[in-house]
C-alpha positions as CSV (number, residue, x, y, z in Angstrom):
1,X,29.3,9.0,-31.3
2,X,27.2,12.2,-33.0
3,X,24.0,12.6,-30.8
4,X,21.2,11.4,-33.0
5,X,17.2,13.3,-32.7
6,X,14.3,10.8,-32.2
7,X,11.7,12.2,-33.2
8,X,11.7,10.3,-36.2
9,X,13.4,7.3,-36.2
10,X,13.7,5.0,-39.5
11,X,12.1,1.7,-39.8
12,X,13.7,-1.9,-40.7
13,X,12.1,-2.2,-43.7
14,X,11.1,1.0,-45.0
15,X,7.6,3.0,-43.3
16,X,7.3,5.7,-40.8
17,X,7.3,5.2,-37.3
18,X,4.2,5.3,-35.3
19,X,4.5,8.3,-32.4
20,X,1.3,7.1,-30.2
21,X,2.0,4.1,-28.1
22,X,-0.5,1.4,-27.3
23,X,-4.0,2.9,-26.2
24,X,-4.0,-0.5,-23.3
25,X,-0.1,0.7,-22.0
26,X,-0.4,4.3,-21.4
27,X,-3.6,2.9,-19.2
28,X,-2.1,1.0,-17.5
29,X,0.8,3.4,-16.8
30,X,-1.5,6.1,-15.9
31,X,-2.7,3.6,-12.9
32,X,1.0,3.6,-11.1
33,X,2.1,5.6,-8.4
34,X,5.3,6.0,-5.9
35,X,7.8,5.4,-9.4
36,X,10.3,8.2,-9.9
37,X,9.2,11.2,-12.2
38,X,9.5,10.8,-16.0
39,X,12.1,12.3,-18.0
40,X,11.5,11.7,-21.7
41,X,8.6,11.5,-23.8
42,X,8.2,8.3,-25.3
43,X,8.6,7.0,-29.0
44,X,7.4,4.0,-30.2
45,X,8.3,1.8,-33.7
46,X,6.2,-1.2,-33.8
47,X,6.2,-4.0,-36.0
48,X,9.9,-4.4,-37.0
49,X,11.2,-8.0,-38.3
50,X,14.5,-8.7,-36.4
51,X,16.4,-12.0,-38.3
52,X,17.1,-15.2,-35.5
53,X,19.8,-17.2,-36.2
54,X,18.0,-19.2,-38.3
55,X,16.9,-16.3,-40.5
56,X,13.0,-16.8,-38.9
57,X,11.5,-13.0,-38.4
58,X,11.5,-11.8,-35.0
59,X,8.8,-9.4,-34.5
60,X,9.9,-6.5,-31.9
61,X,9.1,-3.3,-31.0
62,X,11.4,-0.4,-30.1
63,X,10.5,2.6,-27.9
64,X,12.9,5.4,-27.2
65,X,12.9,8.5,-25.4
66,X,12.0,11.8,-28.0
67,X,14.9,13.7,-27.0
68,X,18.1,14.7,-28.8
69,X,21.3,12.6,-27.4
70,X,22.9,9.4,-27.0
71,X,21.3,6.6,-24.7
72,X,22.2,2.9,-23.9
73,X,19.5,0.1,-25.2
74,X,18.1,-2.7,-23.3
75,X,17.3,-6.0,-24.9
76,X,13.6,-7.6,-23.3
77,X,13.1,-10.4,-25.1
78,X,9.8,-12.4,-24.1
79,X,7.7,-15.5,-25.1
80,X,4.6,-13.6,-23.6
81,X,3.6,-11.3,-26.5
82,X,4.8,-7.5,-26.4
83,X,1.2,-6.4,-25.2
84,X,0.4,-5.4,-21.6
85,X,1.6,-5.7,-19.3
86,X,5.2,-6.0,-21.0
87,X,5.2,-3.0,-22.9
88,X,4.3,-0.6,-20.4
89,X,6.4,-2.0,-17.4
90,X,9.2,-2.3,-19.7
91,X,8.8,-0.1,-22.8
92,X,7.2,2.8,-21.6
93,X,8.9,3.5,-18.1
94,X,12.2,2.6,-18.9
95,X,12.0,4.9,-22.4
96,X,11.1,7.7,-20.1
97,X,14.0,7.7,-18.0
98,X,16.4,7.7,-21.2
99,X,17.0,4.5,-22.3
100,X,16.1,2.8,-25.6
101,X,14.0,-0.8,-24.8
102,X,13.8,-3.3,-27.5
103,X,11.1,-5.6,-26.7
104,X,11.2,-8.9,-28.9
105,X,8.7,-11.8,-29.2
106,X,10.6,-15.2,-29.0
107,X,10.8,-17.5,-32.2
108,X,7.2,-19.1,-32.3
109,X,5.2,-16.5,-30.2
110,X,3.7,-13.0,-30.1
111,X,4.1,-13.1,-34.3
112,X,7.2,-14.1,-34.7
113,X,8.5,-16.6,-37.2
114,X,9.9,-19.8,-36.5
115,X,8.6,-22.4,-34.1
116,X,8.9,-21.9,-30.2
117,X,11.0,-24.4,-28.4
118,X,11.1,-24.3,-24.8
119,X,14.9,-23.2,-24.4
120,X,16.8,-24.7,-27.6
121,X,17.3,-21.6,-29.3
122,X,17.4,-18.7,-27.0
123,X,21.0,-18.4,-26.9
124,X,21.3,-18.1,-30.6
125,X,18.3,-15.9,-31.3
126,X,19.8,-13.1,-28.4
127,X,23.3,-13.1,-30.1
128,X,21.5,-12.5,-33.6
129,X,19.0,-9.6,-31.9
130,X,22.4,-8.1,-30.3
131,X,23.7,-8.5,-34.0
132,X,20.8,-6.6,-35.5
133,X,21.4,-4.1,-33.0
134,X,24.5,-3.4,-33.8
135,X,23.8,-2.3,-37.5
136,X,21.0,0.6,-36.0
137,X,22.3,4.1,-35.6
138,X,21.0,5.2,-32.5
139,X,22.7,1.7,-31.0
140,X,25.6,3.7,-28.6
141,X,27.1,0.2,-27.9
142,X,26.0,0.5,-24.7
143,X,23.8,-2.8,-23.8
144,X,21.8,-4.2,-20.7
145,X,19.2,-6.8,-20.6
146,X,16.1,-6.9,-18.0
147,X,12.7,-9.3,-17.4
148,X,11.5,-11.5,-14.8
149,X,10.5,-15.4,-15.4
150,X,11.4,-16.4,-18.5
151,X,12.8,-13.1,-19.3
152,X,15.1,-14.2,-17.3
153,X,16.1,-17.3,-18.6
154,X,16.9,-15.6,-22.4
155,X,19.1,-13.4,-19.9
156,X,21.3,-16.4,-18.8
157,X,21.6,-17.0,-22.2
158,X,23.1,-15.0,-23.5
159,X,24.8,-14.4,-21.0
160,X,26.9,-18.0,-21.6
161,X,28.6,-16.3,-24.5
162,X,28.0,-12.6,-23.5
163,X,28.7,-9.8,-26.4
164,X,30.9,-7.3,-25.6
165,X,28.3,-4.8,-25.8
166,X,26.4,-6.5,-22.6
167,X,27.4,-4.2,-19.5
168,X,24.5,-5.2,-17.1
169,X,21.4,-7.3,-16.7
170,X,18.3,-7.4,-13.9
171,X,17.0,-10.6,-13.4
172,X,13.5,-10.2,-11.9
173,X,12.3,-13.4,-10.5
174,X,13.7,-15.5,-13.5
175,X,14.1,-18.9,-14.4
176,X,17.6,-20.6,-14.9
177,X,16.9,-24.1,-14.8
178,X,13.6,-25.6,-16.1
179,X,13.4,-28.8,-14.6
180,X,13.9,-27.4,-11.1
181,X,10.6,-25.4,-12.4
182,X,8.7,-28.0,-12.5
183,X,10.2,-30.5,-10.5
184,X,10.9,-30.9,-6.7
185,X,12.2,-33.3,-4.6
186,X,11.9,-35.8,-7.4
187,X,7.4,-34.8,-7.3
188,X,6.2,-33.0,-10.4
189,X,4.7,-29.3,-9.6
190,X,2.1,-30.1,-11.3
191,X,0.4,-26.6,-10.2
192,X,2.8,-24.5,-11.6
193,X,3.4,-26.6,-14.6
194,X,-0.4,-26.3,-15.6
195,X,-0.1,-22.4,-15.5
196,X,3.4,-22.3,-17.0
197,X,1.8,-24.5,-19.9
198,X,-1.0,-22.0,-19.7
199,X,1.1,-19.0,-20.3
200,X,3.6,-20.0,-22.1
201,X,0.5,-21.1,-24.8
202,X,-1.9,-18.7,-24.9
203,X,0.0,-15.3,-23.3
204,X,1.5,-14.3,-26.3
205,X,-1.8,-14.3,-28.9
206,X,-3.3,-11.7,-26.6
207,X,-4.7,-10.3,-23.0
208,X,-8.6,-12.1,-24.0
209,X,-7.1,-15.5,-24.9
210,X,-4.8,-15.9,-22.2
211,X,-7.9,-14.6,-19.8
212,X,-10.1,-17.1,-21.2
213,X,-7.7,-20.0,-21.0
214,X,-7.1,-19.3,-17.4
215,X,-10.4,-19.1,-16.5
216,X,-10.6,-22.6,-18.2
217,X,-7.5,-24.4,-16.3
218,X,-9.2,-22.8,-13.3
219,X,-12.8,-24.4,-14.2
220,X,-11.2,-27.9,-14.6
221,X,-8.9,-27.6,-12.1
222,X,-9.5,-30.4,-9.9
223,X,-10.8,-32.4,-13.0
224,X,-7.9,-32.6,-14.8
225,X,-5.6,-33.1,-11.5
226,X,-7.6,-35.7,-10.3
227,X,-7.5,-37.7,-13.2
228,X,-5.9,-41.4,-13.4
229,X,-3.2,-41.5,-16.0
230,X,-2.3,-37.8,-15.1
231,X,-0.9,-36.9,-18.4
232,X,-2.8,-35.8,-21.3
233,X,-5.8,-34.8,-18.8
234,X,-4.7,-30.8,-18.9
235,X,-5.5,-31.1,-22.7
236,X,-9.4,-30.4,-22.3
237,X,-8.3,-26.7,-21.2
238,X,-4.9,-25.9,-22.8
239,X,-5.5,-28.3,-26.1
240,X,-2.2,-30.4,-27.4
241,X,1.2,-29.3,-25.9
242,X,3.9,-31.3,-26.6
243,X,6.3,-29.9,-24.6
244,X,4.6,-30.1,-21.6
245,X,3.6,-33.8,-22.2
246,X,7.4,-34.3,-22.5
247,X,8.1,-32.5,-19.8
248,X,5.7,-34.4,-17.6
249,X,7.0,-37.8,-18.7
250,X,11.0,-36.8,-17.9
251,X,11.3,-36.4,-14.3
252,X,14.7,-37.5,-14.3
253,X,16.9,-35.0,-14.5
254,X,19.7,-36.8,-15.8
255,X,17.4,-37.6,-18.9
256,X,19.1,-36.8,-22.0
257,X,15.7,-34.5,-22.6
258,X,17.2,-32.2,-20.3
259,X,20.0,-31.6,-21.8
260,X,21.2,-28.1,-22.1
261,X,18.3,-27.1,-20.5
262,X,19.9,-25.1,-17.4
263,X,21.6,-22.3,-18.4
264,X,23.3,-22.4,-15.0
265,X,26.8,-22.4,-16.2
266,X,26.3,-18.7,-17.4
267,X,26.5,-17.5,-13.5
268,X,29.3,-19.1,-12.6
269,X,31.7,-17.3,-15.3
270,X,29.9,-14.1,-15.4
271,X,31.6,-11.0,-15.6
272,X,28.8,-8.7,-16.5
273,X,27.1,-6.8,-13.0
274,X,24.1,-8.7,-12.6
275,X,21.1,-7.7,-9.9
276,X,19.3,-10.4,-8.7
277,X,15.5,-9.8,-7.2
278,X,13.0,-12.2,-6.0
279,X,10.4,-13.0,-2.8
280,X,10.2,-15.3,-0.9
281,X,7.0,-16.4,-1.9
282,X,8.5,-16.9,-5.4
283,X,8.5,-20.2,-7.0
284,X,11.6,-19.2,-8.7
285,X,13.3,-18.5,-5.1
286,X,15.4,-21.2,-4.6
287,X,16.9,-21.0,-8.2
288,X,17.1,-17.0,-7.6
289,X,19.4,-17.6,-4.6
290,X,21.3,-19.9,-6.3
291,X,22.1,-17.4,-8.9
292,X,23.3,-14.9,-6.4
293,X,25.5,-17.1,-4.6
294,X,27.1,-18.6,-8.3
295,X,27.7,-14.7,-9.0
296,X,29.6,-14.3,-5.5
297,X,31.4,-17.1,-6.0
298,X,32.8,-16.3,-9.4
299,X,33.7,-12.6,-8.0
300,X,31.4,-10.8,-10.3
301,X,29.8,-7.8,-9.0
302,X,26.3,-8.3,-8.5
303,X,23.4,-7.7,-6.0
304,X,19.9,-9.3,-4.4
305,X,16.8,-7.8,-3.3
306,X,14.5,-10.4,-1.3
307,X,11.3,-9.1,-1.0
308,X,7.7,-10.5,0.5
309,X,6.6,-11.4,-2.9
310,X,5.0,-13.9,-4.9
311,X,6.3,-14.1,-8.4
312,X,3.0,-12.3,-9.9
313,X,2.9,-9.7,-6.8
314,X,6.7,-8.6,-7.8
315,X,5.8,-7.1,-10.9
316,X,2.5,-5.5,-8.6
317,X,2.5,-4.3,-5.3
318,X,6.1,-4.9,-5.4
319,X,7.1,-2.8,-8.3
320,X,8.0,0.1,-6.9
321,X,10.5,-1.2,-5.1
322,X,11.6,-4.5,-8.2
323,X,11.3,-0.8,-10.7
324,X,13.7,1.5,-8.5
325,X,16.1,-1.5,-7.9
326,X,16.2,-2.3,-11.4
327,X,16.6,1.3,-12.7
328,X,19.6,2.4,-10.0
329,X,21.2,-0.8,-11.1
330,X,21.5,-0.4,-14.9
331,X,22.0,3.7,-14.2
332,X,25.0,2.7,-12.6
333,X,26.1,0.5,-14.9
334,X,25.5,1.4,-18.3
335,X,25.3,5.1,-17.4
336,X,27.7,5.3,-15.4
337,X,25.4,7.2,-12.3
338,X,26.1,5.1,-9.6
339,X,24.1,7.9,-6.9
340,X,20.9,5.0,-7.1
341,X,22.4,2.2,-5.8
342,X,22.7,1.1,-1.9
343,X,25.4,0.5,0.5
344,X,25.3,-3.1,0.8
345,X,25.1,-5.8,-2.2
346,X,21.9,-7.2,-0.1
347,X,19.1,-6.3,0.9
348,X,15.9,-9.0,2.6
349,X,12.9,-8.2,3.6
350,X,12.3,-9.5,6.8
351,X,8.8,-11.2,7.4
352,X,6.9,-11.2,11.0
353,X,8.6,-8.2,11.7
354,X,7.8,-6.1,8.0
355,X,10.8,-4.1,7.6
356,X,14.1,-4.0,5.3
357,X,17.4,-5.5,6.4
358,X,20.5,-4.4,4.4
359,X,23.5,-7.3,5.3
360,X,26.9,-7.6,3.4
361,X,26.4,-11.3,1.8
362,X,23.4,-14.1,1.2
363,X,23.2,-16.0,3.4
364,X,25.0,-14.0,6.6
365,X,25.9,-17.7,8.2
366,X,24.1,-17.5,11.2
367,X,24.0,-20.6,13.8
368,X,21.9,-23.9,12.3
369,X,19.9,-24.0,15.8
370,X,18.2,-27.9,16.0
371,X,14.9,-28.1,17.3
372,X,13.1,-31.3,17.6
373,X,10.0,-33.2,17.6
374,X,9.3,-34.9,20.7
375,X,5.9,-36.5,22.2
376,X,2.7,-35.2,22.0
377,X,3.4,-32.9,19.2
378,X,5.6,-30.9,21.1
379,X,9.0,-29.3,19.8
380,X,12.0,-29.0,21.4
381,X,15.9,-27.3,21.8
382,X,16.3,-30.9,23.6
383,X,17.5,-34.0,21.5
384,X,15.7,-37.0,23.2
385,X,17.8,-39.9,24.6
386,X,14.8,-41.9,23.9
387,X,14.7,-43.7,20.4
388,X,11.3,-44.8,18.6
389,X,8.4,-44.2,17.0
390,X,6.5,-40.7,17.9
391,X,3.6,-40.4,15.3
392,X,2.1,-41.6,12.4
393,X,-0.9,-41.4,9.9
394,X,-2.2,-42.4,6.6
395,X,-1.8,-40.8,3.5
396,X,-4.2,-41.5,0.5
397,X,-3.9,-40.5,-2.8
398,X,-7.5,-41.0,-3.4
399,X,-7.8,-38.2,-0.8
400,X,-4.4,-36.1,-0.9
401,X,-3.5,-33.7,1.4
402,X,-4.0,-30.3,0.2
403,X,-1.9,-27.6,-0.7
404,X,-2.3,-24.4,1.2
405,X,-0.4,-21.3,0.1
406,X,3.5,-21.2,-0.3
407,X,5.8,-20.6,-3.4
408,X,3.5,-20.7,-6.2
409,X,2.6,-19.2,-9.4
410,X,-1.2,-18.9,-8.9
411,X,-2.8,-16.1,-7.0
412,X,-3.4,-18.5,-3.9
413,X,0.2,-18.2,-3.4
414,X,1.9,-16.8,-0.2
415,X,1.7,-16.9,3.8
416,X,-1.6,-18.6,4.5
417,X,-3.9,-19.6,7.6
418,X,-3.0,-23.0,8.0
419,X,-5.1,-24.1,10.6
420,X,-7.7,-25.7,8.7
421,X,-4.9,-28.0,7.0
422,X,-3.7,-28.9,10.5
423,X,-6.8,-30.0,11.6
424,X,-6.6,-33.2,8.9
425,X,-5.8,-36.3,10.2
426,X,-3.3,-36.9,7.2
427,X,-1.5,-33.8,9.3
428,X,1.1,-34.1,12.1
429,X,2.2,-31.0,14.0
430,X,4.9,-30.2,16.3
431,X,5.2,-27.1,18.4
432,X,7.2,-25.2,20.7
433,X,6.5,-23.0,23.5
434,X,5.8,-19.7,23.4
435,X,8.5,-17.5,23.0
436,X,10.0,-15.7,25.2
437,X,11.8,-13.4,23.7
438,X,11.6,-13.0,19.1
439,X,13.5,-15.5,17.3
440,X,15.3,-14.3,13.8
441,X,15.9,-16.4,10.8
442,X,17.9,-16.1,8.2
443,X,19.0,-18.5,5.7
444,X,17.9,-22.1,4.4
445,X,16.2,-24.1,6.5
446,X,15.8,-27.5,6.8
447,X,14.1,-30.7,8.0
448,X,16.1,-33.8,9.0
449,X,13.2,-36.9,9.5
450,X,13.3,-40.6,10.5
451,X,10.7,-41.7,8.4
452,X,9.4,-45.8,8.0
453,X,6.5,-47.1,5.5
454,X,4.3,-49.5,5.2
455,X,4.6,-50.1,1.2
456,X,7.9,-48.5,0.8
457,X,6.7,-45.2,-1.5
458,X,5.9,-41.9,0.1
459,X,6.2,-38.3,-0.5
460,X,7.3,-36.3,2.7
461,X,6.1,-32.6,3.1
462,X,7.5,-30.4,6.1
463,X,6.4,-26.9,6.4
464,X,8.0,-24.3,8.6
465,X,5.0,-22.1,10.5
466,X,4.9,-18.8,12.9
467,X,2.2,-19.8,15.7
468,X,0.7,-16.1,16.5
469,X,-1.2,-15.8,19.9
470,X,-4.6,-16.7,18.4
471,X,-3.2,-19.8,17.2
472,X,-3.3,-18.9,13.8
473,X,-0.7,-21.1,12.1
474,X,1.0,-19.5,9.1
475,X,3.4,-21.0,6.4
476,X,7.2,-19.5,6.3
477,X,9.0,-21.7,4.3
478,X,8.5,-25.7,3.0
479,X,9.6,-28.3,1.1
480,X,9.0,-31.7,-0.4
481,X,10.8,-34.9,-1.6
482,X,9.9,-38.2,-2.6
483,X,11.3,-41.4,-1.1
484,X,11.9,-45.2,-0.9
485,X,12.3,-46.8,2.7
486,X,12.7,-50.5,3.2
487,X,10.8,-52.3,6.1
488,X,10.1,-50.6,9.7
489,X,13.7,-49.5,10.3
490,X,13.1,-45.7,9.8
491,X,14.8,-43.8,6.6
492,X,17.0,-40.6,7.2
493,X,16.0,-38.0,5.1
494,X,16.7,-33.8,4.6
495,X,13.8,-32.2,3.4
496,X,14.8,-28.8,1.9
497,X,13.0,-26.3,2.8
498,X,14.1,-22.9,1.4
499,X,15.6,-19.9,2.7
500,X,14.0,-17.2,4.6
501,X,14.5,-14.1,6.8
502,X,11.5,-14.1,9.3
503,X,10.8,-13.0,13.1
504,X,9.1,-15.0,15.5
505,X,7.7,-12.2,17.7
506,X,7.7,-13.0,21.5
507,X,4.7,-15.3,22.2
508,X,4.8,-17.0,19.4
509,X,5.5,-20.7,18.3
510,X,7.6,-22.6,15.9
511,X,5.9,-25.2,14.6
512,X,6.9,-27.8,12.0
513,X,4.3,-29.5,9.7
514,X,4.3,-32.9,8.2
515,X,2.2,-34.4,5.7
516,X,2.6,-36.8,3.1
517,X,2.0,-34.0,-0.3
518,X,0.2,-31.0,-0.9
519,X,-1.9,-31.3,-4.3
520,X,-2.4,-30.3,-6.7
521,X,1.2,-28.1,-6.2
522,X,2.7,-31.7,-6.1
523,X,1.8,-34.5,-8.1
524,X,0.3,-37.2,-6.0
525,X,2.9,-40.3,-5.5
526,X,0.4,-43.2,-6.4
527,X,1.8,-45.1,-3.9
528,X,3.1,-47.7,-6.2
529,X,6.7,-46.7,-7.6
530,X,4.9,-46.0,-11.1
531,X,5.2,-42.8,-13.0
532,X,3.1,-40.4,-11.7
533,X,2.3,-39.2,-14.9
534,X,1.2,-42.8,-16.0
535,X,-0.5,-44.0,-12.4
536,X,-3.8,-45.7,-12.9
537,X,-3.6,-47.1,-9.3
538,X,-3.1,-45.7,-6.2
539,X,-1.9,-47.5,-2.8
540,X,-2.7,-45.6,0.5
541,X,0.5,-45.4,2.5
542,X,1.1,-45.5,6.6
543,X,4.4,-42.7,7.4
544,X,5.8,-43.1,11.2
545,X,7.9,-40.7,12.3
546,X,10.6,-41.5,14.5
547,X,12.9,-39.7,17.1
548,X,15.8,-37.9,16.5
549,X,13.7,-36.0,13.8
550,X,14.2,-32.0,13.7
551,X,14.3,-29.1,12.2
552,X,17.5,-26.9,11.1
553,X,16.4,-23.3,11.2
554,X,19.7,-20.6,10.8
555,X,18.8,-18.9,13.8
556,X,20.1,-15.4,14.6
557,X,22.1,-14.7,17.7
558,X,21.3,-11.3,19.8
């Protein structure tokens, strides 16, 4: 193809181009350091109406590099508006090292046409912007896709019926199935469903908006959590949003609501180089992994960068790494530069120790060591010969247990003193002796309980913790599911935790956690086997957990 100049570039629709980019963008990219050195000045052609398959106006913006040649396009396509900090993380600093970025508004939001559905039409609407592109003469042919969250989810999207064109995507922290968003276990996150109803309705009509709905949902917090029915409460600080009163009142994920939901499928025939990058802190983690491993599976080249993230901090303190991950992977792939990218398809960041491991495959299969809890709180390599009861305590929803840290989407997200949590009586604890000599983890880890209960509903919470010298108790790794038991013979259930790669230094303690929730993360089980979203009642609950309980951690051998 004949090189093309950029310096002016013609508009969809007729109208020059404007040459100054957003006055709140080149701000914010003025505040980042450690990124690699730009290469292009920036272009940028606001405003253009891009047709979704339904003919509804998609409003996008283009930015390319002002230099004379040929470069490959990404497709960013975003329910979040096109504003900060989108266009400079995406528009900007991928323009300036020679690509052109297409950043779209999905049907519904940020101006565009058409009315937003959660993930009906996402598919569709990429094929028709990859249509569009194909009729612009600076397109090369040349495609790759990038964006965390749900950035990522249009990704998988398109990606179940890729175009030709599509040569590599980044998926940064990004959604693939939305009911293992806001479901766990069979509890609602009701957290993280609160600030995804929060974004995903207010993000896109601008930064003050969003702010001042945030600030809101933070206000009125415990209010609207705390309120008997559940659903419906949220609306005194996001207003009327149907889809998450739907999604609240379908836990089931079998419900016909959910079909077509998971674009899941799209991992396990892919074909186009896909990097994967989350942390461990993410709330999209699990699902992130998942990905990975479906990628493997199906033989397609791919990679997975595990950092100590959050999912807000990987698009902040992490982005320096999440930018020059992402950048050697679609240099390499759509440039053809493959000098960017590292020896081994993983790379984890490995927590209690802060440093980088690079390892051949996710997870590396290292032995599931059992350790259980015995009397006293104690835990041990020893499986006891005795059988029976070892603890138990009440659990009130009038009073839940809360949540402290772990894989959230708020800022209180993350490894967290958990000391003041352990002190509750609702709280059991069981710990191991010091260590003589670190520990490694790395994989999924587990919790296999023998639980019994007084009225037959509970919701079981085990947390993995590092023990440091001063006793400070901090959260690794969790998880949470909600059961039914049947008189005082004790239930056998596996609490999934996550994965992880951690060290337990030398003179620290394992410690495993049990409670019954951690709210407002988790829905409160009302005790009664009604809908939580519905519950008017709540029925305290006595959990006694038995022998033979432990945990499964994938523990390293020297």
């Amino acid at each position: 193809m004949t090189p093309h100049t950029h310096d002016v570039v013609p508009r969809s629709g007729g109208g020059a181009p404007s040459g100054k980019l957003p006055l709140a963008s080149r701000m914010m990219r003025a505040t980042w350091r450690g990124l690699p050195a730009k290469q292009h000045d920036v272009g940028w052609e606001p405003g253009l109406d891009v047709p979704a398959a339904d003919g509804s106006p998609l409003r996008t913006d283009h930015y390319f590099p002002r230099t004379k040649g040929d470069f490959p396009t990404l497709l960013v396509r975003s329910p979040y508006g096109r504003g900060v900090p989108w266009s400079p993380l995406y528009g900007i600093l991928f323009a300036e090292q020679g690509f052109h970025v297409v950043l779209q508004s999905c049907r519904g939001t940020g101006g565009s046409g058409g009315r937003f559905d959660l993930w009906r039409n996402e598919a569709a609407d990429g094929q028709a912007a990859v249509s569009w592109l194909r009729e612009q003469p600076w397109f090369t042919g040349t495609l790759g896709t990038i964006g965390p969250s749900y950035l990522g989810y249009v990704q998988w999207a398109l990606a179940l019926d890729p175009p030709p064109e599509l040569k590599a995507m980044v998926v940064q922290v990004g959604l693939d199935d939305p009911h293992a968003l806001f479901y766990e276990g069979g509890a609602l996150l009701l957290e993280s469903a609160l600030a995804v109803g929060a974004g995903m309705t207010y993000q896109h009509r601008g930064l003050m908006p969003f702010v001042r709905s945030t600030l809101r949902l933070q206000r009125r917090l415990r209010e609207i959590t705390g309120a008997r029915p559940l659903r419906g409460a949220y609306e005194s600080a996001l207003g009327e949003v149907p889809w998450l009163d739907e999604v609240m009142t379908h836990p089931d994920a079998d419900d016909p609501y959910w079909h077509g939901a998971s674009v899941a499928a799209a991992a396990e025939q892919a074909t186009v180089p896909t990097g994967v990058i989350t942390g461990w802190h993410d709330a999209l983690a699990d699902q992130n992994l998942r990905q990975f491993a479906r990628l493997r599976r199906a033989g397609c080249e791919s990679s997975l960068l595990v950092g100590p993230w959050t999912h807000t901090s990987a698009l902040q303190q992490g982005w320096p790494e999440v930018f020059s991950e992402s950048l050697a992977w679609l240099r390499a792939h759509l440039c053809g530069d493959r000098t960017g990218l590292r020896p081994t398809p993983v790379r984890v960041h490995v927590g209690g120790e802060d440093a980088w491991r690079d390892l051949d495959d996710w997870p590396p299969a290292p032995a599931a060591t059992a350790w259980f809890a015995a009397e006293n709180g104690t835990l041990s390599r020893q499986d006891p010969a005795e059988s029976g009861p070892l603890a138990s305590f009440r659990h009130d929803p009038a009073d839940p247990t809360p949540s402290v840290g772990g894989p959230m989407l708020n800022r209180s997200a993350g490894p967290r003193d958990n000391s003041g949590l352990e002190a509750r009586e609702d709280v059991l604890t069981f710990t191991g002796p010091p260590l003589t000599e670190s520990v490694d983890l790395l994989g999924p880890v587990s919790a296999r309980l023998r639980i019994s209960t007084d009225t037959g509903h509970a919701d079981v919470f085990a947390r993995l913790c590092d023990v440091d010298a001063r006793n400070r108790s901090t959260n690794v790794c969790d998880g949470l599911v909600r059961l039914r038991t049947n008189g005082p013979t004790p239930s056998e259930v596996i609490v999934a935790m996550g994965a992880t790669a951690h060290r337990f230094a030398a003179g620290h303690r394992i410690r495993l956690q049990i409670s019954g929730g951690a709210h407002p993360r988790y829905a409160r089980n009302p005790g009664t086997g009604e809908p939580a979203a519905e519950a008017t009642r709540f029925l305290p609950v006595h959990l006694t957990l038995h022998s033979g309980s432990a945990l499964t951690l994938p523990q390293e051998t020297p």
